[in-house]
N, C-alpha and C positions, 0 to 999 in steps of 0.2 A: 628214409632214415631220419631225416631233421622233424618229422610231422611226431614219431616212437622218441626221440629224445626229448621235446616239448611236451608230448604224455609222461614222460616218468617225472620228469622237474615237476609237473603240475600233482602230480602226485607224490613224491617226497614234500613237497612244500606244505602240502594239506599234511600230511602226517606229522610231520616235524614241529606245525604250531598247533596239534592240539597238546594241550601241556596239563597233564595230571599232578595237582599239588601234592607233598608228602601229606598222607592221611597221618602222621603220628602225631605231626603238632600241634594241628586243630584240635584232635583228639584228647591231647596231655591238657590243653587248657579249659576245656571242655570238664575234663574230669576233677580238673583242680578246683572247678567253680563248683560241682556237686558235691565236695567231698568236703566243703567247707561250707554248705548249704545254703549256698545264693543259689542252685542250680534248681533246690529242690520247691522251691516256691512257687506262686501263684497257679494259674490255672490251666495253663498251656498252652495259653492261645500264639501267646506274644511270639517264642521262640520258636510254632510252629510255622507264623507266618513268616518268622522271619527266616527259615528252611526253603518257605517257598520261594520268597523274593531272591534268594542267592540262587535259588535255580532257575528262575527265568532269567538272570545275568548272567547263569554259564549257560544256558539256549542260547541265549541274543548273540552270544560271545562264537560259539560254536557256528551259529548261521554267518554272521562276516564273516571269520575265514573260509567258509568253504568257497571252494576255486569255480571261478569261472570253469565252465564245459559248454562254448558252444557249438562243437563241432559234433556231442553226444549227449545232447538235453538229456537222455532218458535215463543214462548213468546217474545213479546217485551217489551220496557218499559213500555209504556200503558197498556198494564196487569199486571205487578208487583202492578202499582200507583193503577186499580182500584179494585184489590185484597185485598192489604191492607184497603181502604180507606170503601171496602165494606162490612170488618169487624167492621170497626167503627163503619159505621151505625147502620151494623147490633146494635153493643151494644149500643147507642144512643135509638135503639125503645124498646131493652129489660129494659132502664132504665128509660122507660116512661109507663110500666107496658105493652107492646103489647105481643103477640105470635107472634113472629118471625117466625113459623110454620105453621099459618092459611093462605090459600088460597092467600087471598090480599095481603100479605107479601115478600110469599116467594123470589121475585123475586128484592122486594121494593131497599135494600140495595145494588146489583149491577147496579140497573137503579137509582139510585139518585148517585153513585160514576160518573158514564157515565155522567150526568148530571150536575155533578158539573165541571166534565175536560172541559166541551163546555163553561159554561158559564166561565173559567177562561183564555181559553185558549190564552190568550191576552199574558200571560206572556211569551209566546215562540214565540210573535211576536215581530217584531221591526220597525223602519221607513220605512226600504228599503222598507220590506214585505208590510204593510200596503200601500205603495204610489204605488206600483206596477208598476211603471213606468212613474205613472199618473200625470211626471211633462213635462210641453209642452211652450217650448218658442213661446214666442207672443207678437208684439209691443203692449200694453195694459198697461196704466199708470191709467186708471179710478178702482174706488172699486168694486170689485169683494165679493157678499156678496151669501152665498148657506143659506138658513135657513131652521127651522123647518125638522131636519132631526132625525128620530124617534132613540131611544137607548135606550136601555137596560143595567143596571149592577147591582151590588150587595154589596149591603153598609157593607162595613168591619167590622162597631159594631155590626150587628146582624144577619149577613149573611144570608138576606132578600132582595129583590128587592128595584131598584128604575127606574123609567121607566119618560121619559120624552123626549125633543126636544129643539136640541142641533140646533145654530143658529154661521156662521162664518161668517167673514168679514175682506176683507184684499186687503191694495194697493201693487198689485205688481210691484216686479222690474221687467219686461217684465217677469215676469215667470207666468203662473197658473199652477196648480194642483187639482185634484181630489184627498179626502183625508178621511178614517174613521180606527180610531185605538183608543187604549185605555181601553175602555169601557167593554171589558172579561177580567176585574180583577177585585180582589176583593175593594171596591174605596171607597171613600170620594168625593160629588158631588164639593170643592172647587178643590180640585186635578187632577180630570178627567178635571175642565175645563180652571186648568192652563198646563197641560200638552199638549192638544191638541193645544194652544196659542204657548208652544216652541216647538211642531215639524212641524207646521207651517211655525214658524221664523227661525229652524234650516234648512228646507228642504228647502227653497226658498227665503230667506233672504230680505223679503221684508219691503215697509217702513213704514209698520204697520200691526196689527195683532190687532181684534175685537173677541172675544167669548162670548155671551152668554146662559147659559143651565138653562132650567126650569123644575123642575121634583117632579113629587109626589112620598115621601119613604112608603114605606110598613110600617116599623117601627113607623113609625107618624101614617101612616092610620088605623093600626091594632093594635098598641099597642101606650104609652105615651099619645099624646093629641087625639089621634082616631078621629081625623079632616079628611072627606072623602075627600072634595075638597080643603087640605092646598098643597103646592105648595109651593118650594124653589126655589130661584132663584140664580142663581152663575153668576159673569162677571170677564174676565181678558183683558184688552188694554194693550195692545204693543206697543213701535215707536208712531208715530202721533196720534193712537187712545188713546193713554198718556195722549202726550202731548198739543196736539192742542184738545180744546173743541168741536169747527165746526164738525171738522171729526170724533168725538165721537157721538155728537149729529145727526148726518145726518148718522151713522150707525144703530144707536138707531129707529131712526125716522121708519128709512126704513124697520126693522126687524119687527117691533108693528106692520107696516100699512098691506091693507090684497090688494099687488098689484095681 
């Protein structure tokens, strides 16, 4: 009994300090710096590297706390997380009157913990990971627009789906990039679609940045107005697609038409 209470402390304890900061505030100042155009300068190196270096400081950070296990070296973090997380469940279905015991079940709470680490596992990514490399010099000063590219995430009020097609657009400074991150956390669709706007304009510093995301929530569809084909729409402009209408408009244009 003493050896099963010394396992769950070791594992509340690892849970409990890993601590995810509020993404709005980084976020908000982040946007205030683009929007007043300190953000949209130089060449991208500076603020890409400096993406990196806060991610090897939340590594390092993440490695010291994790908990001693010498009694089950081969455990890793990943099973402490979905250890813990699959006894919640579990008592989430005992308090929704199920047998956690019957057939269909028994297995439910470890395969929704597993389940929920994929769809969030956004949070252990970062720019670098996400661009993968996928930035490639090229004399190219025309607008470079990828649309309708499908995603998936999980709306933080009711940690339910929201699924829709996420549409970019952006003039570069001779740089492009191939680019998808974000979207494995837990989100707000205004959030997901000003974030993907500044690592964009963080990673390739170009002289403007276009986002639009259209997506239907589960929470709308299934529950509140239970509207099956309601549909949110989120926009963020950057740089020229700001400021200049033209270049908004001939973003807009091009993303509606079915070229």
């Amino acid at each position: 009994m003493e050896g099963v209470c010394e396992e769950n402390q070791r594992i509340s304890s690892f849970v409990h300090h890993v601590h995810i900061p509020d993404p709005d505030k980084e976020l908000h100042e982040k946007l205030k710096q683009m929007t007043t155009g300190t953000g949209m300068k130089g060449n991208g190196k500076n603020s890409f590297k400096h993406e990196q270096n806060m991610s090897d400081c939340n590594n390092t950070e993440m490695k010291s706390i994790q908990p001693e296990n010498k009694d089950k070296k081969d455990e890793s973090e990943e099973d402490f997380i979905v250890k813990s997380m699959s006894e919640n469940y579990s008592g989430i279905l005992k308090d929704l009157g199920e047998d956690t015991n019957r057939q269909g079940l028994l297995r439910t709470p470890e395969r929704a913990a597993k389940a929920m680490l994929f769809f969030t596992k956004g949070y252990k990514e970062n720019i670098h990971d996400a661009l993968n490399n996928a930035i490639f010099d090229e004399d190219h000063d025309e607008m470079v627009i990828v649309k309708d590219i499908e995603m998936f995430s999980l709306c933080e009020h009711h940690l339910v789906p929201f699924i829709g097609k996420v549409s970019i657009g952006y003039l570069p400074n001779k740089r492009i990039l191939g680019l998808k991150i974000y979207s494995r956390r837990l989100q707000v669709q205004e959030r997901l679609t000003k974030q993907i706007a500044v690592a964009i304009t963080e990673a390739i510093q170009p002289a403007g940045v276009g986002v639009v995301i259209e997506a239907t929530h589960m929470c709308m569809v299934m529950r509140g107005v239970q509207k099956l084909n309601s549909k949110t729409v989120t926009s963020t402009m950057l740089g020229v697609f700001r400021e200049d209408p033209k270049t908004r408009e001939e973003f807009l244009s091009l993303i509606r038409s079915t070229l």
